[in-house]
PADRENLO-784398 format. One line per field, with one value per residue: residue number from 1; residue in three letters; x, y, z of N, C-alpha, C in turn. Coordinates in steps of 0.05 Angstrom, whole numbers. Atoms other than C-alpha are relative to their C-alpha. Example, Ala and Ser with C-alpha at 12.3 -4.5 7.8 and 13.67 -1.06 7.14 Angstrom:
2
seq: (1 2);
type: (Ala Ser);
nxx: (18 -16);
nyy: (-24 -24);
nzz: (0 -1);
caxx: (246 273);
cayy: (-90 -21);
cazz: (156 143);
cxx: (18 -15);
cyy: (24 22);
czz: (0 14);
This chain:
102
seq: (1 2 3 4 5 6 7 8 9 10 11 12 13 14 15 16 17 18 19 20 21 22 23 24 25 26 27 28 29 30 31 32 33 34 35 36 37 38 39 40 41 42 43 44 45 46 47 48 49 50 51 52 53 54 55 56 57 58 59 60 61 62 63 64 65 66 67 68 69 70 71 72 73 74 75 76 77 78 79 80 81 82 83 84 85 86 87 88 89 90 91 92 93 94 95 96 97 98 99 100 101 102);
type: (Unk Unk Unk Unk Unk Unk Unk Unk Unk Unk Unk Unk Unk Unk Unk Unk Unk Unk Unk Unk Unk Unk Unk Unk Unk Unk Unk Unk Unk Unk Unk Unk Unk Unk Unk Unk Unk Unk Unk Unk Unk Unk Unk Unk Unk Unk Unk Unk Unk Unk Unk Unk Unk Unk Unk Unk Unk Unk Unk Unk Unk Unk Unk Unk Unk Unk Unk Unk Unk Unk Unk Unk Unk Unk Unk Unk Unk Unk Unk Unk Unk Unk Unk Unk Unk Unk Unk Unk Unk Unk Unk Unk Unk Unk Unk Unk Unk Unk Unk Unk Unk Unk);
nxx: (17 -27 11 1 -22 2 -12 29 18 17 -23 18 36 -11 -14 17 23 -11 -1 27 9 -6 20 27 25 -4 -1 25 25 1 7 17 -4 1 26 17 1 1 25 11 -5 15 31 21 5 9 30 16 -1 -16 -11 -6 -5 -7 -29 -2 -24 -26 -24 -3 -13 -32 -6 -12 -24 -20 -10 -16 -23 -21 1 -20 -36 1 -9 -27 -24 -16 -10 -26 -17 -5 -23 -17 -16 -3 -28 -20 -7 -12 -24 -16 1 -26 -30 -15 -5 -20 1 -8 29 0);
nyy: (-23 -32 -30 -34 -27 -12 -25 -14 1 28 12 -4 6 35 12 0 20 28 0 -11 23 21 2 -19 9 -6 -24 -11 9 -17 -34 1 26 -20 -17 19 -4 -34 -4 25 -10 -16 -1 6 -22 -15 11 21 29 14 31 6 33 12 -3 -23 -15 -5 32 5 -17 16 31 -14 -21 20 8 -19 -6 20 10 -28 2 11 -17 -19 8 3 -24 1 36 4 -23 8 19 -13 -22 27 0 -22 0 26 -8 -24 22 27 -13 -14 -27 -2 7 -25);
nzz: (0 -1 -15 12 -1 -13 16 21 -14 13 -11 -19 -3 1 -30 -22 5 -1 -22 -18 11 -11 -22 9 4 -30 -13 12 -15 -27 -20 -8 -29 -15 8 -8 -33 -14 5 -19 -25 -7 15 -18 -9 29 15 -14 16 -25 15 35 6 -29 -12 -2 23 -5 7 33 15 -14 16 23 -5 -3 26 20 -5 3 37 -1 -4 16 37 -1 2 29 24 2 7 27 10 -19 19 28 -10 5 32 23 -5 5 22 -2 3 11 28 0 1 -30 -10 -11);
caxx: (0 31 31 5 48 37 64 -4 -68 -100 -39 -65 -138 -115 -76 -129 -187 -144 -132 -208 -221 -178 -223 -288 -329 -300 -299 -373 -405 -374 -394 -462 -455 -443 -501 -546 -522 -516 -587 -606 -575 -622 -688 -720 -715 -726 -783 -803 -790 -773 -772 -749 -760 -769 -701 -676 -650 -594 -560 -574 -545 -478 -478 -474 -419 -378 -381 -371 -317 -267 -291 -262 -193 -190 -193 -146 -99 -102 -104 -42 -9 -31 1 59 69 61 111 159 143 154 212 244 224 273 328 323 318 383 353 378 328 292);
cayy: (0 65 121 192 250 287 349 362 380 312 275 299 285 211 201 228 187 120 137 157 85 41 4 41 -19 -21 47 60 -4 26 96 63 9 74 122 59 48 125 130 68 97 157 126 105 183 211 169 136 61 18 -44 -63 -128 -153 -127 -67 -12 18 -63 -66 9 -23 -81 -33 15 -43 -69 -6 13 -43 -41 39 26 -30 15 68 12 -15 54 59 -10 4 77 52 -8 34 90 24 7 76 73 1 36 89 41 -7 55 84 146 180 174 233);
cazz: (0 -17 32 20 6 66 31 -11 12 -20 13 76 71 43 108 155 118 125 193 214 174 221 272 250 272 349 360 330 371 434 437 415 481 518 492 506 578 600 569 608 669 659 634 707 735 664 640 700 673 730 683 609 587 665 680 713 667 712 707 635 626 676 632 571 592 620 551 511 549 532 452 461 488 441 375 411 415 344 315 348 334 261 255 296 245 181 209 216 143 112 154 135 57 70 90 45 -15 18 41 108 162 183);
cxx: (18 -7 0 15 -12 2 -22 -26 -17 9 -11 -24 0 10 -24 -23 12 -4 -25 -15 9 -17 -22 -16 -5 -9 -33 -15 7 -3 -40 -15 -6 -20 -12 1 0 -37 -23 -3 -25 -30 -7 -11 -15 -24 -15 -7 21 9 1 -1 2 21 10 23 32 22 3 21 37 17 9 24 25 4 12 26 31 8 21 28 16 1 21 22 7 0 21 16 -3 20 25 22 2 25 28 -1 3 33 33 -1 23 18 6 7 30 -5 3 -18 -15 -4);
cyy: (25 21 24 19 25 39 18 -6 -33 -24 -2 -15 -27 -5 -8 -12 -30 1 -3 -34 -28 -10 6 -28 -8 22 5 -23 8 16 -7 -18 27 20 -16 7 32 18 -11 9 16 -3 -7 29 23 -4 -15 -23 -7 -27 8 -24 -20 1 29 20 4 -24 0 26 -3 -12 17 15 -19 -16 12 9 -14 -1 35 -4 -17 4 19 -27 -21 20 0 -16 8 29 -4 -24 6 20 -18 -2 17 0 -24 6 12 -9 -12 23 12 31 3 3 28 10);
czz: (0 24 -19 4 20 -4 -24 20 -7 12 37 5 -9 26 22 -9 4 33 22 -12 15 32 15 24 41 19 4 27 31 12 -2 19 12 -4 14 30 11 -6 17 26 14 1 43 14 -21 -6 20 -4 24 -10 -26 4 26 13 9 -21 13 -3 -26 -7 14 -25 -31 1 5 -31 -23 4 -9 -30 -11 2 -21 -25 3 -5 -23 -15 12 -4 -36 -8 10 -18 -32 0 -11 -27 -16 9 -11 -37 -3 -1 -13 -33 1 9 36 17 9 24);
């Protein structure tokens, strides 16, 4: 995969769309785990709903946050593992073309 030429605006906006593309599907079901539960949290004072589905919300909105939370840290740490191991391969590019490192 080639990298983008950082050095043009197009170069740019290629980078940061690759970047906003790694571990889309982690990130996305954990902030909507976390909406859910923090919604959950709020529905019995909000809406006056003491049950869902025969179960109490504030456990269900626990049970959500404790799940979203993990799927979060979990995209921070393959967006950084993947920028981390591409860096490396522009870098091992450089060496092997002969060019001095920067």
């Amino acid at each position: 995969m080639k990298h983008p030429d950082l050095s043009t605006k197009e170069g740019r906006k290629a980078h940061r769309h690759e970047m906003r593309m790694v571990a889309v599907r982690p990130r996305r079901w954990g902030l909507w785990l976390l909406t859910a539960g923090f919604l959950l949290l709020l529905a019995p004072s909000a809406l006056n709903m003491h049950s869902l589905f025969g179960l109490w919300p504030p456990m269900l909105g626990g049970a959500c946050i404790m799940a979203g939370a993990p799927l979060l840290v979990a995209s921070v740490v393959l967006k950084r593992r993947y920028a981390r191991q591409r860096d490396a391969g522009q870098a091992m590019v450089g060496r092997i073309r002969g060019e001095p490192p920067a």
